[in-house]
C-alpha positions in Angstrom: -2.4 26.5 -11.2 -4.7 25.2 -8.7 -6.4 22.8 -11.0 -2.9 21.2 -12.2 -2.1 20.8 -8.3 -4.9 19.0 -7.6 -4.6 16.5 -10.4 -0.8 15.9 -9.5 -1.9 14.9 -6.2 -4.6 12.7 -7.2 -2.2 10.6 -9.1 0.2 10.9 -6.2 -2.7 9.7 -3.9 -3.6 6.2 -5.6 -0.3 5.0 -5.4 -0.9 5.8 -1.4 -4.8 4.5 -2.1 -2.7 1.1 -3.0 -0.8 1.1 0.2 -3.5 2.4 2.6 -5.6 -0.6 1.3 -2.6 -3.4 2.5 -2.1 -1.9 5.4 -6.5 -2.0 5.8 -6.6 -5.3 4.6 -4.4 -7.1 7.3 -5.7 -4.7 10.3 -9.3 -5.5 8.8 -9.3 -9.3 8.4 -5.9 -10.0 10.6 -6.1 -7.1 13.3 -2.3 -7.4 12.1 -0.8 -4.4 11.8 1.9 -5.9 8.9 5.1 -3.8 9.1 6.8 -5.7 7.0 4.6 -4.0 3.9 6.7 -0.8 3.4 9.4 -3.5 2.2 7.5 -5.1 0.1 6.9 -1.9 -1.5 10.7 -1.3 -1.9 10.7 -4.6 -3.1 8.5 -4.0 -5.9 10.2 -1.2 -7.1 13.5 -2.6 -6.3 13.4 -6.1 -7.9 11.0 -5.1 -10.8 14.0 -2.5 -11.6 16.9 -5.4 -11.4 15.1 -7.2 -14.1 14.8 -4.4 -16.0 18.6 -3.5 -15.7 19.2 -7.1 -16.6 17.5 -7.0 -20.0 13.7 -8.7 -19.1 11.0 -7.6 -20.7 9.0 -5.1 -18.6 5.7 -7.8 -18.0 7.8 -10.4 -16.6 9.9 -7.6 -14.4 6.4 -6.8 -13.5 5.4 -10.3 -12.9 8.7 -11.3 -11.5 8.5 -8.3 -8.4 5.2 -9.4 -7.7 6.0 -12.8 -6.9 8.7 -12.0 -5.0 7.0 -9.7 -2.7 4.0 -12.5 -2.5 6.7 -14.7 -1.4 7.9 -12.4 1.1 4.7 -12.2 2.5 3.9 -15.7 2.8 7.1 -16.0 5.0 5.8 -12.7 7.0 2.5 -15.0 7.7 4.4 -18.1 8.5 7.4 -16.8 10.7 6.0 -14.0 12.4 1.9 -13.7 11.9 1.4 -18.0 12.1 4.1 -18.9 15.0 3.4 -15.8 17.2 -0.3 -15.5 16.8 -1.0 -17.1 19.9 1.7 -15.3 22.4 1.4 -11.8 22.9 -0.3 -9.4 20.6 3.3 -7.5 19.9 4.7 -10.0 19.5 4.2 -10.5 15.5 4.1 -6.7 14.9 7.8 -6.5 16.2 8.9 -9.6 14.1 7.1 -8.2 11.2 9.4 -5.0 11.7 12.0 -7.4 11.6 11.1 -8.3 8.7 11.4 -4.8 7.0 14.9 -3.9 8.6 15.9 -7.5 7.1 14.4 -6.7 3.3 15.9 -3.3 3.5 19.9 -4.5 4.3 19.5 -7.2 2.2 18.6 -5.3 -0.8 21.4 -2.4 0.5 24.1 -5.2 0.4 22.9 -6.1 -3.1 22.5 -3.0 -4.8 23.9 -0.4 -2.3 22.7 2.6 -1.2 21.9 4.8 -3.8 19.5 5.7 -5.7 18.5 3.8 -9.3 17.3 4.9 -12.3 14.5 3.5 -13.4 13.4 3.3 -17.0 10.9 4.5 -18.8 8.0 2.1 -19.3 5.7 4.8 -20.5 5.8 6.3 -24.0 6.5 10.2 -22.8 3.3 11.6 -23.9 0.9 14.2 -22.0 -2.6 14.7 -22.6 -3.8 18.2 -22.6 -7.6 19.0 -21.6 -8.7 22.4 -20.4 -5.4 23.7 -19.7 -4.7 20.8 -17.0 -1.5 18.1 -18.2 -1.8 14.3 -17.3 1.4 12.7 -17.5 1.8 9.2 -19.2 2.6 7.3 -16.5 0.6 9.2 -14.0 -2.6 8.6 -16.1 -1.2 4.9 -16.0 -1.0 5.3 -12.3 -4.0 6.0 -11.6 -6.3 3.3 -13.8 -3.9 0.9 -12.2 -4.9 1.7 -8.9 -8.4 1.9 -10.0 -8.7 -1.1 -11.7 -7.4 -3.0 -8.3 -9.5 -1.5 -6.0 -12.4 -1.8 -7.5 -11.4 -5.5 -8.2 -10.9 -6.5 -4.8 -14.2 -4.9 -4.1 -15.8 -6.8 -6.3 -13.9 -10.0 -4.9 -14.7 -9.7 -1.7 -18.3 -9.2 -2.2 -19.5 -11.2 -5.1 -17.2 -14.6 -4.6 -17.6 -17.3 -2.8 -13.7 -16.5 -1.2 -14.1 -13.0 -0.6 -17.1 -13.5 1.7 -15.6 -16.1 3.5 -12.8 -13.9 3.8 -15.1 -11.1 5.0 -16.2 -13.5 8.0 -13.2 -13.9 9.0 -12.8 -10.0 9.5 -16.7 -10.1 11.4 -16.0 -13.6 14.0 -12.7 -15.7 13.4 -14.6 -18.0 16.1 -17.8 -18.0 14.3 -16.0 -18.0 10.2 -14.5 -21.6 11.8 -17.5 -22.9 13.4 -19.2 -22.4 9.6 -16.9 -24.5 8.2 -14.2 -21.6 6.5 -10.8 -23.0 6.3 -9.2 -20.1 8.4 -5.5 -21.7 8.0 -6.5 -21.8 4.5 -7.4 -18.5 3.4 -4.9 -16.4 6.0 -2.1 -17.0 3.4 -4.5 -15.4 0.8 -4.8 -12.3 2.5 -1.5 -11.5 2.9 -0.6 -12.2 -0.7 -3.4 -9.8 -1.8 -2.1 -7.2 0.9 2.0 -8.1 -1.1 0.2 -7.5 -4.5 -1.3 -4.2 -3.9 1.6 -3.0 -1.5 4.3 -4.1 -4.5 2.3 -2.8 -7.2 2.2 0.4 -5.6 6.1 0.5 -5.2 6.1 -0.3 -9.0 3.8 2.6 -9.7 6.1 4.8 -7.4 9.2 3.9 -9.2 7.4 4.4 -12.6 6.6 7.4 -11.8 9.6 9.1 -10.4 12.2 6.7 -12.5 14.1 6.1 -9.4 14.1 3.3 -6.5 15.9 2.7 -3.5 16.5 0.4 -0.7 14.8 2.8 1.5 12.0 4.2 -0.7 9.3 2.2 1.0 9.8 3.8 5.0 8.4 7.0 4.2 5.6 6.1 1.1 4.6 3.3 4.6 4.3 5.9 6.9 1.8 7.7 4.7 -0.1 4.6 4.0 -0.4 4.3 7.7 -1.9 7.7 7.8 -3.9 7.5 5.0 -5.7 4.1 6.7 -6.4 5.8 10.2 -7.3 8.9 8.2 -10.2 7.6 6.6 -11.1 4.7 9.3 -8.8 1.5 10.1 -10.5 -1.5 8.5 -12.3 0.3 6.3 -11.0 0.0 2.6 -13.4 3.3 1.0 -11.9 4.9 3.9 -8.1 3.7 3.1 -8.9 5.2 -0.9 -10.4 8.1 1.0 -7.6 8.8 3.4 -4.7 8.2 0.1 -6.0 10.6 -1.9 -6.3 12.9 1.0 -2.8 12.7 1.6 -1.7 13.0 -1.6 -3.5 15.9 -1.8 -2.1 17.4 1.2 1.3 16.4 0.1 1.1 18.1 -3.1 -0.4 21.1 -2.2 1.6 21.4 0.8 4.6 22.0 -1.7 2.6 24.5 -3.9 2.0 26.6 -1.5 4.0 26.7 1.7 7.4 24.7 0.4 8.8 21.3 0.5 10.0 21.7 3.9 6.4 21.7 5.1 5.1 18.1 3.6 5.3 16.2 6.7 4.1 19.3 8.8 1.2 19.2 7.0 0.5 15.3 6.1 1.1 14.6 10.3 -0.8 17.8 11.2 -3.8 16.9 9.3 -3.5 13.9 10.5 -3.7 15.3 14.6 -6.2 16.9 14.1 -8.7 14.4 12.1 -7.6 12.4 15.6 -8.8 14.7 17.7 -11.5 15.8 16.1 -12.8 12.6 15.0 -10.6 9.2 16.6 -12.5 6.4 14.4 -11.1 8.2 10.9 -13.3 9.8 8.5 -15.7 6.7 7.4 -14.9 4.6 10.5 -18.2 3.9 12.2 -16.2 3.0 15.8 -13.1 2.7 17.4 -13.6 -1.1 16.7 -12.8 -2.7 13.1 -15.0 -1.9 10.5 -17.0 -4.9 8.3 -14.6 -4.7 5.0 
């Protein structure tokens, strides 16, 4: 049923809304492209499902991954965004890959290789409306990644930090010369982009009751399409672009087979390039005003 499709990928989308929007947020305000976020991802399913196994209640596993991948990310702007900013532009990009190859063997030499099972946090109910059936944890899903978007919109334009933080994004120069503590609020931004990226791998895992040490590599390379999709720097466009692809992704497997996913995802992709470089609601080739 077409209907049922096109909810499934809906709910598949936010958790991709939630990793477009990291990956938007650091190109946006940072003109960072942050590799190191698909391992934060892994480690919010990842650590969030070690506490679990260990006994913790499910808010402080919760709690517990998010800190971690904050932490992460505060030693992603320190070591590789902080020290390298001023040498060449690839410079932090390629450490922050380091970063990601790093998370990912360190988790594997943990855990290993395979794949976990992750509880069930979610009571297994459906809800049944019009012939269509929302899953528990997608419905979850979803609100989740609602809620936080629409959040950080409302941070970033009605506080006093959020617009600082959106002059940063328009003129680093002219933020400083206004008196915003740049050194201050750069840490900031790349725990809001660990918080949303983690969360997302929480979702994930929630979801499909499994994680891995390698489940973030793939869900990244989505979010990275889903951000040029609907216009870098531009967060509607990163929700835009996420539910795109997960619309793509799931009805790429309805009706042409799961070998055809990435065909499709990366093909629509080309051709929203060629057809129109700056993304969907990008307004130029230059970053967007968050």
């Amino acid at each position: 049923m077409l209907a049922q499709q096109i909810v499934n990928g809906s709910m598949l989308g936010s958790i991709y809304v939630l990793v477009a929007v990291a990956f938007t947020i650091a190109i946006g305000i940072l003109n960072f492209l942050n590799f190191s976020i698909p391992g934060l991802f892994m480690l919010g399913g990842m650590v969030s499902w070690a506490m679990l196994a260990a006994g913790w209640h499910w808010s402080a596993a919760i709690i517990t991954a998010l800190c971690a991948a904050a932490a992460v990310a505060l030693l992603v702007e320190r070591l590789s965004y902080r020290l390298m900013a001023e040498g060449d532009p690839e410079i932090p990009l390629v450490s922050s890959l380091g970063f990601l190859v790093l998370l990912e063997n360190l988790v594997l030499i943990r855990f290993g290789s395979d794949q976990q099972s992750f509880p069930a946090l979610i009571p297994d109910f459906n809800i049944r409306a019009a012939g269509l059936v929302i899953g528990g944890a997608q419905l979850v899903s979803l609100l989740v990644a609602v809620a936080l978007v629409a959040g950080l919109s409302v941070f970033l334009k009605a506080t006093s930090t959020g617009r600082r933080i959106r002059a940063i994004a328009e003129s680093r120069e002219t933020a400083t010369v206004l008196g915003v503590n740049v050194s201050r609020l750069i840490p900031q931004v790349f725990v809001f982009s660990a918080v949303f990226t983690a969360m997302g791998g929480i979702l994930f895992a929630m979801n499909y009751q499994q994680a891995s040490p390698f489940m973030g590599e793939v869900v990244g390379f989505k979010g990275v399409a889903a951000m040029i999709i609907g216009g870098m720097g531009s967060i509607w466009g990163a929700i835009l672009g996420g539910m795109i692809i997960g619309l793509a992704e799931v009805l790429s497997i309805h009706f042409l087979g799961a070998n055809m996913v990435n065909i499709t995802v990366y093909g629509l992709l080309l051709v929203i390039l060629i057809i129109r470089p700056q993304g969907l609601l990008g307004a130029s080739l230059t970053r967007e005003k968050l």
